[in-house]
C-alpha positions, 0 to 999 in steps of 0.5 A: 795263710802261712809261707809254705817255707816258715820255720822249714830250715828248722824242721830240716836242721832237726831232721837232718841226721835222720834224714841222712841215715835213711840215705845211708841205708837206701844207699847200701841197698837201694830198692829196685823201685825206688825211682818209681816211689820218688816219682810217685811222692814227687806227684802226690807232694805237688797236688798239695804245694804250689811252687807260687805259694813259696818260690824259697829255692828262687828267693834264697839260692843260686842255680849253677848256670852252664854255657848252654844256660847263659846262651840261652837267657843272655839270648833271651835278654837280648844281651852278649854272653859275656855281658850277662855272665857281668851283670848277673853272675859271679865264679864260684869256688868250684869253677861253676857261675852262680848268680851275684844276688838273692833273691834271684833278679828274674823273681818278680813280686808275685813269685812269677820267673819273668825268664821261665821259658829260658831258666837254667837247667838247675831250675828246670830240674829242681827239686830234683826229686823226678830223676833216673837214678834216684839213688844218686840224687839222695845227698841232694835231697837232704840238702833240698830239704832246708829249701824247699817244703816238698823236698822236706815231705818227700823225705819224711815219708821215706824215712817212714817207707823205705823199706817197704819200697820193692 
């Protein structure tokens, strides 16, 4: 069976440009529905991808880490903040704490998060496809769609439908 991700970047690097019109034009009349359908597809992409079969996001990014993010896992590891931010993080250009590897050091080889219950908001939260305001998230999704397969499928089937979206 192949890595939900193979050849993924790819994919999305040709994509890319179509994926940022429909965006374009989302944004300009964004459907009353449309968080509605990002929820909808977000649920039906999941019956058929399984996070464990990939864990790309976990293996080739960093999720930002806010105060709140490093209380709780430096809490977690039985750490000082100021400890953990020394071992796992770094300062990122934006002034946002990134972790200093990839793949993340809380990914365990059978693609199990050993700080699931204590992950960052970022991960908590990712792919970002289950959000309020959709329409803000759209951007992010194009970027996402290099990352991770649902991300990418999501995309596709609304290039096909969005203006078919109420």
């Amino acid at each position: 069976m192949s890595h939900p991700a193979e050849g993924l970047q790819e994919q999305a690097k040709k994509k890319r440009e179509a994926f940022r019109k429909v965006v374009k034009a989302v944004k300009k009349r964004p459907p009353g529905k449309l968080d509605e359908w990002f929820e909808d597809a977000h649920d039906v992409t999941f019956q058929s991808l399984d996070c464990l079969d990939c864990s790309n996001c976990c293996s080739t990014t960093s999720p930002m880490f806010f105060d709140k993010d490093i209380e709780r896992l430096s809490g977690h590891l039985r750490m000082k903040p100021g400890t953990f931010i020394e071992q796992y993080l770094y300062l990122d250009t934006d002034g946002i704490y990134a972790l200093k590897q990839t793949p993340c050091p809380f990914l365990g080889v059978d693609r199990y998060c050993s700080v699931y219950e204590y992950r960052p908001k970022a991960c908590r939260e990712f792919p970002h496809t289950r959000h309020r305001r959709m329409v803000q998230k759209l951007d992010l999704a194009v970027a996402n769609s290099s990352i991770c397969p649902a991300v990418f499928r999501i995309l596709k089937a609304l290039e096909q439908s969005w203006a078919t979206i109420p």
